[in-house]
Structures are given as structure tokens and as C-alpha cells.
PDB file of N, CA, C and O in Angstrom:
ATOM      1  N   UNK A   1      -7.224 -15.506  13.608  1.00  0.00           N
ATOM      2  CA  UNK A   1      -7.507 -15.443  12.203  1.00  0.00           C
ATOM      3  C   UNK A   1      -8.692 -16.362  11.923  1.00  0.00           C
ATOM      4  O   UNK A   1      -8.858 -17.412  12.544  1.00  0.00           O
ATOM      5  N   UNK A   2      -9.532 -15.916  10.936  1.00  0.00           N
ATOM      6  CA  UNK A   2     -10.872 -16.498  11.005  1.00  0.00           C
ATOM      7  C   UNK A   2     -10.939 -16.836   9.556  1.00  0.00           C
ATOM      8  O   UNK A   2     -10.836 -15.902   8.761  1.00  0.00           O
ATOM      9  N   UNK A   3     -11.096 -18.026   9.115  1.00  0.00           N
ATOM     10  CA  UNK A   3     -11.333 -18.582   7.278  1.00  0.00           C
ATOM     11  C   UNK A   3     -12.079 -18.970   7.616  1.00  0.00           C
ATOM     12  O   UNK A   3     -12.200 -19.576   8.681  1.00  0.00           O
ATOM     13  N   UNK A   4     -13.208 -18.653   6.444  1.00  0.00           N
ATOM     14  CA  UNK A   4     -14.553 -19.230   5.669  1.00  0.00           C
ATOM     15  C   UNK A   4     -14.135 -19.308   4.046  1.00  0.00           C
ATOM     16  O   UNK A   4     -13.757 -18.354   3.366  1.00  0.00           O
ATOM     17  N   UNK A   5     -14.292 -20.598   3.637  1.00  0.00           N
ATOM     18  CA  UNK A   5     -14.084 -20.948   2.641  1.00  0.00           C
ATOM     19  C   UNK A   5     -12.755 -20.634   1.620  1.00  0.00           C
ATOM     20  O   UNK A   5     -12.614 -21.008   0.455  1.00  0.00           O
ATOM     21  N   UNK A   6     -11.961 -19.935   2.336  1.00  0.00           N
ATOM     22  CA  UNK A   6     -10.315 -20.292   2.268  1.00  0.00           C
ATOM     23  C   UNK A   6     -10.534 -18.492   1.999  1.00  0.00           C
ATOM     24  O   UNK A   6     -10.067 -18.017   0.964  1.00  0.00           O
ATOM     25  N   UNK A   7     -11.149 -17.720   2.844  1.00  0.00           N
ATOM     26  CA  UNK A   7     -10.935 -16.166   2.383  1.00  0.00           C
ATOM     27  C   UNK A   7     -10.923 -15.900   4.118  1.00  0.00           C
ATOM     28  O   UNK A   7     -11.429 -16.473   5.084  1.00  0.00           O
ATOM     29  N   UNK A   8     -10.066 -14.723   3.915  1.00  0.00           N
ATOM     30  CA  UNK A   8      -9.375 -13.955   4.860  1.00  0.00           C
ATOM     31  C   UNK A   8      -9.926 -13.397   5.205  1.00  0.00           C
ATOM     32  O   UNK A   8     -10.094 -12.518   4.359  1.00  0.00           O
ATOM     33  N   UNK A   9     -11.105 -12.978   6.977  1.00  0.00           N
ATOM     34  CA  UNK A   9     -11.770 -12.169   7.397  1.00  0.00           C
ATOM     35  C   UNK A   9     -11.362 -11.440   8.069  1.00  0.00           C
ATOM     36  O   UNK A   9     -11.735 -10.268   8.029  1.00  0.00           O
ATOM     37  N   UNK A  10      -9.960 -12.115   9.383  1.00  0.00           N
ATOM     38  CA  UNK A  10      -9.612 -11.444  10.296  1.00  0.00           C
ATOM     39  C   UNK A  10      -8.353 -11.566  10.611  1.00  0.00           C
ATOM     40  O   UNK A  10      -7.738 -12.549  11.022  1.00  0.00           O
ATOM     41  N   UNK A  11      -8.046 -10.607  10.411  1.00  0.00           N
ATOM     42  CA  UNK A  11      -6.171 -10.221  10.564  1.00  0.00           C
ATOM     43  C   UNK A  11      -5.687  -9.382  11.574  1.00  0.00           C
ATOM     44  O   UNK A  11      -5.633  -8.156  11.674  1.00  0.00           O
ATOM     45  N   UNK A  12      -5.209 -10.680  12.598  1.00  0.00           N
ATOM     46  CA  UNK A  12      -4.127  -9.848  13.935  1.00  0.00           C
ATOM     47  C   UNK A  12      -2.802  -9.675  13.676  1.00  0.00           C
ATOM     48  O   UNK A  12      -2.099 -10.678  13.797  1.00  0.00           O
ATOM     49  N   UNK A  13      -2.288  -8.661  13.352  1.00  0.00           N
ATOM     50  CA  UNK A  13      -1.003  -8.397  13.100  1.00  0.00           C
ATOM     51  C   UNK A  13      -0.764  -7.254  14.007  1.00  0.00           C
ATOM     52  O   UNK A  13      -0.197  -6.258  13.559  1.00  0.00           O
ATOM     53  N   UNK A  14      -1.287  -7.324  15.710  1.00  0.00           N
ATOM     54  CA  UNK A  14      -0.777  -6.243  16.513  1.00  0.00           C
ATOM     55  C   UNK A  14       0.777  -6.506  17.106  1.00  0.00           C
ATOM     56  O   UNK A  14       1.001  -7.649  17.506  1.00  0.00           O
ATOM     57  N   UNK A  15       1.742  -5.627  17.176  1.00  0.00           N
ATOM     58  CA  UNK A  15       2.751  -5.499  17.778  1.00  0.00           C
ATOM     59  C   UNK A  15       3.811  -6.785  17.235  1.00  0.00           C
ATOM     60  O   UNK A  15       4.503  -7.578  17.874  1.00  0.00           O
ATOM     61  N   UNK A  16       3.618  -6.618  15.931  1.00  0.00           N
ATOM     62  CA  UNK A  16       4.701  -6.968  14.745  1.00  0.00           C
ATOM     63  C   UNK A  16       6.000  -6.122  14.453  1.00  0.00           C
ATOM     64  O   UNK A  16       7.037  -6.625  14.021  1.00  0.00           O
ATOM     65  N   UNK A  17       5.809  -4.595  14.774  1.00  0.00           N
ATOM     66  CA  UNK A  17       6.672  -3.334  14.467  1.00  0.00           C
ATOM     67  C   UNK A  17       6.810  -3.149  12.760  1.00  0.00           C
ATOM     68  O   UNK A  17       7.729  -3.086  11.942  1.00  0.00           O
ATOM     69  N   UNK A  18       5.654  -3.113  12.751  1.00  0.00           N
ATOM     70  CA  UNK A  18       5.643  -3.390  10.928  1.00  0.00           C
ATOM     71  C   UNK A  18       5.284  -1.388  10.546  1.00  0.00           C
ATOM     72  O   UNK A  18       4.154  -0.948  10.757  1.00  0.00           O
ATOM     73  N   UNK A  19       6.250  -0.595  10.083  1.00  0.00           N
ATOM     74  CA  UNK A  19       6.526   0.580   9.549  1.00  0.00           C
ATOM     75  C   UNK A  19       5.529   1.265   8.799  1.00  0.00           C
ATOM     76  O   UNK A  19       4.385   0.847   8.622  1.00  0.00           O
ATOM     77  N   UNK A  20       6.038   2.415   8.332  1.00  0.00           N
ATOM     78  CA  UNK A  20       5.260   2.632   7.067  1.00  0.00           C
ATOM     79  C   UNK A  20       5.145   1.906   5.767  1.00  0.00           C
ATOM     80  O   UNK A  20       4.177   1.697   5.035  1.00  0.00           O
ATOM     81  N   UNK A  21       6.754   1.492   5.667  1.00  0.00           N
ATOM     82  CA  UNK A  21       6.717   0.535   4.503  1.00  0.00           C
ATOM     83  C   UNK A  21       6.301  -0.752   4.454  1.00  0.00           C
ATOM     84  O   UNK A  21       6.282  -1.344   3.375  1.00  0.00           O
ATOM     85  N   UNK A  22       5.901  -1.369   5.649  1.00  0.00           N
ATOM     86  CA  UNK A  22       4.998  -2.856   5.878  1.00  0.00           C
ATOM     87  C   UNK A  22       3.832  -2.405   5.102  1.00  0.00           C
ATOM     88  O   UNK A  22       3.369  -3.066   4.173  1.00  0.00           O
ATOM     89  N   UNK A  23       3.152  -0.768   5.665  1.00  0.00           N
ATOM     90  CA  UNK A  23       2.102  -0.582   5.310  1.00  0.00           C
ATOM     91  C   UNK A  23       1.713  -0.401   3.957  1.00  0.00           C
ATOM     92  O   UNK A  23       0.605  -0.643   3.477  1.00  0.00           O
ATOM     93  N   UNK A  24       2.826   0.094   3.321  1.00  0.00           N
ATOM     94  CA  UNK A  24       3.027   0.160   1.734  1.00  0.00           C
ATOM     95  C   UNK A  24       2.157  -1.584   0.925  1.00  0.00           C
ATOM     96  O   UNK A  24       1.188  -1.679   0.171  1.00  0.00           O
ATOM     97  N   UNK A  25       3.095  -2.722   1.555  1.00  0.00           N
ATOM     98  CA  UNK A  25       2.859  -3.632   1.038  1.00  0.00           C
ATOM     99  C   UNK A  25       1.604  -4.778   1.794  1.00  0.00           C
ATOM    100  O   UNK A  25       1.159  -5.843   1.364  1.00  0.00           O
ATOM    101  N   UNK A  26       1.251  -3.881   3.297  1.00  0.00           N
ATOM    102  CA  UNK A  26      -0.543  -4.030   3.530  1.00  0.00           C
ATOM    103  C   UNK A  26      -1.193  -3.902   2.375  1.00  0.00           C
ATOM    104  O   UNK A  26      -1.420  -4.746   1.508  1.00  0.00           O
ATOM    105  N   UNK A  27      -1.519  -2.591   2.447  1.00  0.00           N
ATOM    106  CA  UNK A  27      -2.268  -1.948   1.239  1.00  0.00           C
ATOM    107  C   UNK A  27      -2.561  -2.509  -0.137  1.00  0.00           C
ATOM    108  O   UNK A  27      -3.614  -2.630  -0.762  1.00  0.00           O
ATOM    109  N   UNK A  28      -0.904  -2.913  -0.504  1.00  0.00           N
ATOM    110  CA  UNK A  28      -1.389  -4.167  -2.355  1.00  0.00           C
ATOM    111  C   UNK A  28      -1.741  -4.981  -1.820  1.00  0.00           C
ATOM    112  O   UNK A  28      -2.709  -5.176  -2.554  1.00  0.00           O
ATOM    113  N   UNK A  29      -1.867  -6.097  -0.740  1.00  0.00           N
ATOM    114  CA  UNK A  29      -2.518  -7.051  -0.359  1.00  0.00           C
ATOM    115  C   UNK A  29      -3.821  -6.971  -0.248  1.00  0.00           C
ATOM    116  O   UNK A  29      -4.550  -7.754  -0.857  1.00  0.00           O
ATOM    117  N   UNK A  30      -4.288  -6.021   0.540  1.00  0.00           N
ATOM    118  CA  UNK A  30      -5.637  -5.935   1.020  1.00  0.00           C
ATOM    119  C   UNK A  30      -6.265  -5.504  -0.625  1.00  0.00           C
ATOM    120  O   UNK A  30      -7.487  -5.526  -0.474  1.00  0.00           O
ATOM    121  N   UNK A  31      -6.047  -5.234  -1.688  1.00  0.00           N
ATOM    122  CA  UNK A  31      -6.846  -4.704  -2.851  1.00  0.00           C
ATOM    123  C   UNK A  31      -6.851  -6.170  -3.155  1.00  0.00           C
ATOM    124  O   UNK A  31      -8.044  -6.182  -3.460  1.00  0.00           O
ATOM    125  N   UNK A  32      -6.609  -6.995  -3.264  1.00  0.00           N
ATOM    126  CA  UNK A  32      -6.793  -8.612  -3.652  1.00  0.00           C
ATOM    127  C   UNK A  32      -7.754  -9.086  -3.046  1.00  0.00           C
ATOM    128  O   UNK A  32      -8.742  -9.736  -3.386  1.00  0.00           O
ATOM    129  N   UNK A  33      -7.085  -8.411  -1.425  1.00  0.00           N
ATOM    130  CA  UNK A  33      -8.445  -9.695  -0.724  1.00  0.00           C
ATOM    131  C   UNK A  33      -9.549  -8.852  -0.097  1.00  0.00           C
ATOM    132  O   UNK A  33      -9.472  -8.395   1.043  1.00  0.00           O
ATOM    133  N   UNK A  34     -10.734  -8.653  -1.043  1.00  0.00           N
ATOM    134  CA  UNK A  34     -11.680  -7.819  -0.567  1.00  0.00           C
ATOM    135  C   UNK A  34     -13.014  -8.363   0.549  1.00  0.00           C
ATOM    136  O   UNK A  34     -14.075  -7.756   0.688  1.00  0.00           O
ATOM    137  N   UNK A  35     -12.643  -9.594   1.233  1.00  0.00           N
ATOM    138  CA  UNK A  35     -13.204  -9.829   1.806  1.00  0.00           C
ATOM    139  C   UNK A  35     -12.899  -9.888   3.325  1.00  0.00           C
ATOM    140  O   UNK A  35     -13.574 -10.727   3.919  1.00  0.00           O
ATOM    141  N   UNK A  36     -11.633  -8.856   4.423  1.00  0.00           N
ATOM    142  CA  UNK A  36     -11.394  -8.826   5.224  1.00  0.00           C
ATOM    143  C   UNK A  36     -12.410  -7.823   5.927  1.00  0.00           C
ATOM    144  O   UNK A  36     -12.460  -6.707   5.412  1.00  0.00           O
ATOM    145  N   UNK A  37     -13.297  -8.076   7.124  1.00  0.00           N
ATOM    146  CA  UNK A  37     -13.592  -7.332   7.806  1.00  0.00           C
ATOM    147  C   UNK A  37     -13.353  -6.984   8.979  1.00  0.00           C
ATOM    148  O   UNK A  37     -14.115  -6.189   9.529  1.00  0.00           O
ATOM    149  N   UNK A  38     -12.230  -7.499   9.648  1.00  0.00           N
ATOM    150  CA  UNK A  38     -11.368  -7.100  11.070  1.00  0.00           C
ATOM    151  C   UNK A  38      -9.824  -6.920  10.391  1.00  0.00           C
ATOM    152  O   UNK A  38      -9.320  -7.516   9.439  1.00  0.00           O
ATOM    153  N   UNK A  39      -9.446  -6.185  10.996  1.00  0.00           N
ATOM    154  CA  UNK A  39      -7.674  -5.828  10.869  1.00  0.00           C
ATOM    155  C   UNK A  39      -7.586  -5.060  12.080  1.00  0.00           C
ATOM    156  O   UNK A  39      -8.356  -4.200  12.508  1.00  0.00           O
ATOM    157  N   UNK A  40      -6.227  -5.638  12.693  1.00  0.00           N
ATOM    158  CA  UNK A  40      -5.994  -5.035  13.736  1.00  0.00           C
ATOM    159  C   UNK A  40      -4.264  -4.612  13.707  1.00  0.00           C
ATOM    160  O   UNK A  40      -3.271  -5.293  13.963  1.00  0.00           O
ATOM    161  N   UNK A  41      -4.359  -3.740  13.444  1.00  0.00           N
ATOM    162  CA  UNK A  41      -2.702  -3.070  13.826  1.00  0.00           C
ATOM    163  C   UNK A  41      -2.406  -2.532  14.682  1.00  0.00           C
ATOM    164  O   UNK A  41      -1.569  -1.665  14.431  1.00  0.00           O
ATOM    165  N   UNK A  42      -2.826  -2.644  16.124  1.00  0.00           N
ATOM    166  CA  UNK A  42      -2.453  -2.136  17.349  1.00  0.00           C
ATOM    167  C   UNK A  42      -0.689  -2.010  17.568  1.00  0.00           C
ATOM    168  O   UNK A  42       0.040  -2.769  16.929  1.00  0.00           O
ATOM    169  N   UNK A  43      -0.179  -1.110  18.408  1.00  0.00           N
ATOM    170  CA  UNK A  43       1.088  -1.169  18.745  1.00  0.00           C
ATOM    171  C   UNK A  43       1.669  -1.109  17.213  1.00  0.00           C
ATOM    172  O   UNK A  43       1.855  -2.294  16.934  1.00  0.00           O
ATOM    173  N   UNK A  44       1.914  -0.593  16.480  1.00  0.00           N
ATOM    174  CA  UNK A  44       3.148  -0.918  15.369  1.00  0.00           C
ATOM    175  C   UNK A  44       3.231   0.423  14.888  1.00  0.00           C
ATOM    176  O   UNK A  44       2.361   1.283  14.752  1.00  0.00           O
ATOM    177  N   UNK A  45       5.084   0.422  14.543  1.00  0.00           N
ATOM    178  CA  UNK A  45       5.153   2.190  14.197  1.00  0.00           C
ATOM    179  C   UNK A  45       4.678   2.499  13.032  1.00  0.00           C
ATOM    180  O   UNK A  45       5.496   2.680  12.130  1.00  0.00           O
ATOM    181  N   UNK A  46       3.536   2.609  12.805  1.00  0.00           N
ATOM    182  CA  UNK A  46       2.850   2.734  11.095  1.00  0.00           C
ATOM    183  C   UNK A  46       3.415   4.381  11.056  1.00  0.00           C
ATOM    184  O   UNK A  46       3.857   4.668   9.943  1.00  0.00           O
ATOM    185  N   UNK A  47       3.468   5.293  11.873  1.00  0.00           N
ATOM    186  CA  UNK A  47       3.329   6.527  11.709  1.00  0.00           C
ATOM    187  C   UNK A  47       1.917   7.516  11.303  1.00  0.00           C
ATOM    188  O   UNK A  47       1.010   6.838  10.821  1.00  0.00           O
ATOM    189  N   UNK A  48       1.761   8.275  11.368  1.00  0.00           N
ATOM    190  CA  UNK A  48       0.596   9.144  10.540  1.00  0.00           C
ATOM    191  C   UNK A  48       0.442   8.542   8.651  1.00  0.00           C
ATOM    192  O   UNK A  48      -0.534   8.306   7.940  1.00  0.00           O
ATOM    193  N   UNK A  49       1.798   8.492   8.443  1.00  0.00           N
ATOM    194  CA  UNK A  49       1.709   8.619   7.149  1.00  0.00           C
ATOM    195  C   UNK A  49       1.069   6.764   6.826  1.00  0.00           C
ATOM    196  O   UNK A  49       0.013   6.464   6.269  1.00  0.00           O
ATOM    197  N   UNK A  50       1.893   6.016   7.268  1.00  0.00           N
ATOM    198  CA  UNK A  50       1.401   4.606   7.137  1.00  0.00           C
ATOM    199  C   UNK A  50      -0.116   4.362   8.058  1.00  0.00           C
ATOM    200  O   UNK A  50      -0.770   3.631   7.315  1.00  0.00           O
ATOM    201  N   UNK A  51      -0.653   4.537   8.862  1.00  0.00           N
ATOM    202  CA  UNK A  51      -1.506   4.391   9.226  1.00  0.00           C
ATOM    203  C   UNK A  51      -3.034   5.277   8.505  1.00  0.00           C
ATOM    204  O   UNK A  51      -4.138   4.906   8.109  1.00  0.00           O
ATOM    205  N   UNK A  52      -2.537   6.194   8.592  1.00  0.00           N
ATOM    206  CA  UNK A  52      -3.655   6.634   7.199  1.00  0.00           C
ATOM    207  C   UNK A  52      -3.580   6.644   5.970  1.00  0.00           C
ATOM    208  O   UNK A  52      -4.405   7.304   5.339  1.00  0.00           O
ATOM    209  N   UNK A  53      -2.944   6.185   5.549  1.00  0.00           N
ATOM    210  CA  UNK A  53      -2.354   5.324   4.083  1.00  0.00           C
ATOM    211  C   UNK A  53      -3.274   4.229   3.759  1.00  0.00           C
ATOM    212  O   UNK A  53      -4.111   4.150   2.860  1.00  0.00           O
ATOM    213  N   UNK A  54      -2.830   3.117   4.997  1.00  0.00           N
ATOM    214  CA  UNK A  54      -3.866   1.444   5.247  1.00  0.00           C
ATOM    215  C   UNK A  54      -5.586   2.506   5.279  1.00  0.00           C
ATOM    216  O   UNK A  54      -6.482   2.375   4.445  1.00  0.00           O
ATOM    217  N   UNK A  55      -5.599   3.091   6.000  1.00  0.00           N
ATOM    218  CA  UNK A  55      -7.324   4.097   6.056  1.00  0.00           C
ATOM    219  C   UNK A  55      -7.761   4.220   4.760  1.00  0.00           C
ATOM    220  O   UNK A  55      -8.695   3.580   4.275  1.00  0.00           O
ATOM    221  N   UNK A  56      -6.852   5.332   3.999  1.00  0.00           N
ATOM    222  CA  UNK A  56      -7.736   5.918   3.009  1.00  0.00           C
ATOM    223  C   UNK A  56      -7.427   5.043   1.726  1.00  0.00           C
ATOM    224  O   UNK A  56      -8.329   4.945   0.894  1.00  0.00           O
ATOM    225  N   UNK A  57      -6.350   4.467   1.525  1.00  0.00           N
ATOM    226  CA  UNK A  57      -6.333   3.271   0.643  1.00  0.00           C
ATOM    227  C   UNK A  57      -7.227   1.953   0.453  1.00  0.00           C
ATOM    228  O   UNK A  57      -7.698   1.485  -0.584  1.00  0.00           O
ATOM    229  N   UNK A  58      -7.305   1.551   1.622  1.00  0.00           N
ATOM    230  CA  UNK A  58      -8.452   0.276   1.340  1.00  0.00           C
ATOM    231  C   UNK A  58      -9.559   0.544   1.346  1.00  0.00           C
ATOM    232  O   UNK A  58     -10.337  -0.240   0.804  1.00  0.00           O
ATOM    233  N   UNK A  59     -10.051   1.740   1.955  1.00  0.00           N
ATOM    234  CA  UNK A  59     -11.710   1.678   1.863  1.00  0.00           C
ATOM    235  C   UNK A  59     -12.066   1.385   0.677  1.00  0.00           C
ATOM    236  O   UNK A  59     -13.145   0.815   0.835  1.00  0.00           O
ATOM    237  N   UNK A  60     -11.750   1.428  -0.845  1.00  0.00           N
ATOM    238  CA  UNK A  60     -12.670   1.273  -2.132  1.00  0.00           C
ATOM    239  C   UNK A  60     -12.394   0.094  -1.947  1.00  0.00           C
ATOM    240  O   UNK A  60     -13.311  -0.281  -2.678  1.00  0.00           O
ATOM    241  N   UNK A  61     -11.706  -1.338  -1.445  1.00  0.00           N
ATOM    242  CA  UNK A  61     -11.324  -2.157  -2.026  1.00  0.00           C
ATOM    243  C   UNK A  61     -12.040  -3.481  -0.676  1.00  0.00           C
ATOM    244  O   UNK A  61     -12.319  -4.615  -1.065  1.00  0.00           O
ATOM    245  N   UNK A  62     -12.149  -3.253   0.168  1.00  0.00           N
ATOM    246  CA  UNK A  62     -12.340  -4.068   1.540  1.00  0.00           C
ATOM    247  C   UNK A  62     -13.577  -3.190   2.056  1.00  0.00           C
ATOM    248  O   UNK A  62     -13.865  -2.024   1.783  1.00  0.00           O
ATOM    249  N   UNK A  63     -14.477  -4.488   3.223  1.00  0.00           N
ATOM    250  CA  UNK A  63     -15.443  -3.963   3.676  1.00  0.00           C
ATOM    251  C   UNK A  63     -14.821  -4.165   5.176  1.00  0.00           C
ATOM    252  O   UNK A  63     -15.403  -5.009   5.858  1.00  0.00           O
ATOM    253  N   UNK A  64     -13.869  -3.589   5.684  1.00  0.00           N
ATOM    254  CA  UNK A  64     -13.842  -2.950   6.695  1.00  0.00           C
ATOM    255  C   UNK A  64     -15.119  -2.759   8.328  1.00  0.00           C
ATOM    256  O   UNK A  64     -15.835  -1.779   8.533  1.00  0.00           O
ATOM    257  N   UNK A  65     -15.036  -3.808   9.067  1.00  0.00           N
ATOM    258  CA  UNK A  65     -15.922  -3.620  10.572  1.00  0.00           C
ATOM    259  C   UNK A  65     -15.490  -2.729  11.206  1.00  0.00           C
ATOM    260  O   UNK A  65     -15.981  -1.622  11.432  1.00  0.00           O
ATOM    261  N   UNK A  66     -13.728  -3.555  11.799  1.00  0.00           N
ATOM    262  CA  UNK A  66     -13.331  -2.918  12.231  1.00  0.00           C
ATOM    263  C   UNK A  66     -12.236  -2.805  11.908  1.00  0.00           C
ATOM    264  O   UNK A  66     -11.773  -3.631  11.122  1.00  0.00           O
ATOM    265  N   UNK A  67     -11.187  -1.417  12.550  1.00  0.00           N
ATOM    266  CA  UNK A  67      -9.859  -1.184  11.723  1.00  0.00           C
ATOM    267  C   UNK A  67      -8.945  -0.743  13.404  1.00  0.00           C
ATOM    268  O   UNK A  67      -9.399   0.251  13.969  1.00  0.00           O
ATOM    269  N   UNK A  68      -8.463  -1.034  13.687  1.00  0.00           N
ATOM    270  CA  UNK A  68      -7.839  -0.859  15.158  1.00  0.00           C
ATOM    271  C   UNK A  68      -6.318  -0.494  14.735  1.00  0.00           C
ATOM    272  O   UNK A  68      -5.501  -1.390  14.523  1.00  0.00           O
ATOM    273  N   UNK A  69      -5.926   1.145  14.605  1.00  0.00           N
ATOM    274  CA  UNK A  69      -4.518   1.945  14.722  1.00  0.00           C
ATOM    275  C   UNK A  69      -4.356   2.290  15.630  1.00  0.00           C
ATOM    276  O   UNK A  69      -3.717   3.338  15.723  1.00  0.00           O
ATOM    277  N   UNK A  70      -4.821   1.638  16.816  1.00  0.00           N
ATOM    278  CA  UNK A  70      -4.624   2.395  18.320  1.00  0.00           C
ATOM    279  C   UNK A  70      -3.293   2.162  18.532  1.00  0.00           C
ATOM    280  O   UNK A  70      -2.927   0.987  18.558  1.00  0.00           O
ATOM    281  N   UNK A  71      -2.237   3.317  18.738  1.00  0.00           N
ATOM    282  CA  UNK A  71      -0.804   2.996  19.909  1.00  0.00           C
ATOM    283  C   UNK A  71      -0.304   3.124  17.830  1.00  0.00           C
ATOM    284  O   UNK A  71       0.276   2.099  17.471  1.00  0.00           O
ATOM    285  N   UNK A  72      -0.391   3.615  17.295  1.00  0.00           N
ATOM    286  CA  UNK A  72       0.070   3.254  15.286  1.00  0.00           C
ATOM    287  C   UNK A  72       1.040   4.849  15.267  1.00  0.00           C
ATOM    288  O   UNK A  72       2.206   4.835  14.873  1.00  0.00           O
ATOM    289  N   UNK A  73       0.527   5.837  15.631  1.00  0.00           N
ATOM    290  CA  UNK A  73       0.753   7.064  14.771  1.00  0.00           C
ATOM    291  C   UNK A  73       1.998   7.658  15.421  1.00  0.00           C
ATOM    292  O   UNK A  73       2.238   8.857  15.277  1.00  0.00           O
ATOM    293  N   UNK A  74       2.976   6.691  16.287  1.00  0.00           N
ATOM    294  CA  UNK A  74       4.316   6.881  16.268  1.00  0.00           C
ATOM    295  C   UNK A  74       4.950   5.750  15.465  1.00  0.00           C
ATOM    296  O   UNK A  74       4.631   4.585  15.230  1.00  0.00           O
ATOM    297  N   UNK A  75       6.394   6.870  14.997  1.00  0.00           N
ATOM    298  CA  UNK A  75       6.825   6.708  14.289  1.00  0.00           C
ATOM    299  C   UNK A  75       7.837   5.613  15.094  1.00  0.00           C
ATOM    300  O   UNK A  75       7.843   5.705  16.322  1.00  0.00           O
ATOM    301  N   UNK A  76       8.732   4.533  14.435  1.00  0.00           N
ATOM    302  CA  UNK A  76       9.654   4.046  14.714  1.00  0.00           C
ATOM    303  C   UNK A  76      10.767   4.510  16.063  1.00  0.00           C
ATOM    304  O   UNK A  76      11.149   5.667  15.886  1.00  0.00           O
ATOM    305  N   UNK A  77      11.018   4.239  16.610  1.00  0.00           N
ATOM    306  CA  UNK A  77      12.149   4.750  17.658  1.00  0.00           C
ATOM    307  C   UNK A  77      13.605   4.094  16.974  1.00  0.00           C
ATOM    308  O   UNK A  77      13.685   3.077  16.285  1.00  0.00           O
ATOM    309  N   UNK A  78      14.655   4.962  17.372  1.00  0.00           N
ATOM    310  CA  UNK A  78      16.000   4.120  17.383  1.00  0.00           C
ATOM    311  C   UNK A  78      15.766   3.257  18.502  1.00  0.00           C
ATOM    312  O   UNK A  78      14.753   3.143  19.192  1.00  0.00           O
ATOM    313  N   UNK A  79      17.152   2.519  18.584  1.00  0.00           N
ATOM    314  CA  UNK A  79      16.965   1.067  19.514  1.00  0.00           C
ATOM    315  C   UNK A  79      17.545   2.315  20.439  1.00  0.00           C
ATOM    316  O   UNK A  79      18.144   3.335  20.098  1.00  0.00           O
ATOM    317  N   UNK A  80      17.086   1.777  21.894  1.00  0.00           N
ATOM    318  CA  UNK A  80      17.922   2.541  22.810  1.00  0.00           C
ATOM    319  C   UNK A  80      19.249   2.330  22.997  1.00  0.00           C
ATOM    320  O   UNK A  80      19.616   1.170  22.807  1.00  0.00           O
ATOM    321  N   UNK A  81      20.519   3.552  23.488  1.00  0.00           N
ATOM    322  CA  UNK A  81      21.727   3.104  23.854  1.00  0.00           C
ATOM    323  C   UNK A  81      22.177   3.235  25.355  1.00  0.00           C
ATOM    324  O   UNK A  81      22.040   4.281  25.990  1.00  0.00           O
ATOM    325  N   UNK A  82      22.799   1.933  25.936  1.00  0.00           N
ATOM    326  CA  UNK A  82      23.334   2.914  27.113  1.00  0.00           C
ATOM    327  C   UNK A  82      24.429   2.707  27.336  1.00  0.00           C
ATOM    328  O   UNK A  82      25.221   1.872  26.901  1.00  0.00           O
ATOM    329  N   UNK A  83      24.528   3.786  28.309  1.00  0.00           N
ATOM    330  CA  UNK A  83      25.793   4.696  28.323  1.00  0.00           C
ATOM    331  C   UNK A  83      26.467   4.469  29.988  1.00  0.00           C
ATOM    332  O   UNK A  83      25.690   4.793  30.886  1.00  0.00           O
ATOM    333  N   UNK A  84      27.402   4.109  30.280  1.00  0.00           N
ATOM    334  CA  UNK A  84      27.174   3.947  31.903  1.00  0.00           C
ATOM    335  C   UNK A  84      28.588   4.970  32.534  1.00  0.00           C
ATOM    336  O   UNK A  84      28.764   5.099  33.745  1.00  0.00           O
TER     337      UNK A  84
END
């Protein structure tokens, strides 16, 4: 995470398991802080719907470098069970 003058440039939040609905409450955050230009959400089940949500939502609001949904557009898994 990178501060200049107490504003938010760069946000690692890869492999948090943060949902669609994390992404819900990404999104009102990032319209506040329009000065992030790295975000990285690697690994987390954003889904299609949450991961292009954070996309087409912040662009009016953030100047965006880079935006990293790589490993994003699955959805949540159940926990695994086993069975013996």
C-alpha cells in the first residue's frame, strides 16, 4: 500500500475471498477515494457479476493504471466435504 499525503494509491487486497458482496461495498468506497491508481483483486470469488461491477462502476469515479481480476470470475465454492 502506497500513501502520499494521507490518499490511497495502491490497494492489495489479493486472495482475501472477498465475494460479490465485498464488491458491492468496494465500489461505495472507491467513489470517495478518487485517487487510487493500482487495485489488485487477484484470486477472490468476485464472480462475473462482482468483478465487472468493481470495472464498470468505478471508471467515472477513480483513475485506474492498473486493475488486476485475474483468477476473480469464479464464483465462491462450498467448503469441501469428506466422506471416507
Amino acid at each position: 500500500m502506497m500513501l502520499r499525503a494521507n490518499v490511497l494509491m495502491q490497494l492489495e487486497l489479493q486472495s482475501n475471498a472477498i465475494g460479490a458482496r465485498g464488491a458491492e461495498g468496494l465500489v461505495a468506497a472507491l467513489r470517495t477515494n478518487t485517487s487510487l491508481t493500482h487495485l489488485n483483486l487477484h484470486n477472490n470469488p468476485l464472480g462475473a457479476d462482482g468483478g465487472g461491477r468493481i470495472f464498470l462502476d468505478s471508471l467515472p469515479h477513480i483513475q485506474l493504471l492498473e486493475l488486476d481480476l485475474s483468477v476473480c470470475l469464479q464464483p465462491a465454492r462450498p467448503p469441501a466435504t469428506n466422506y471416507l
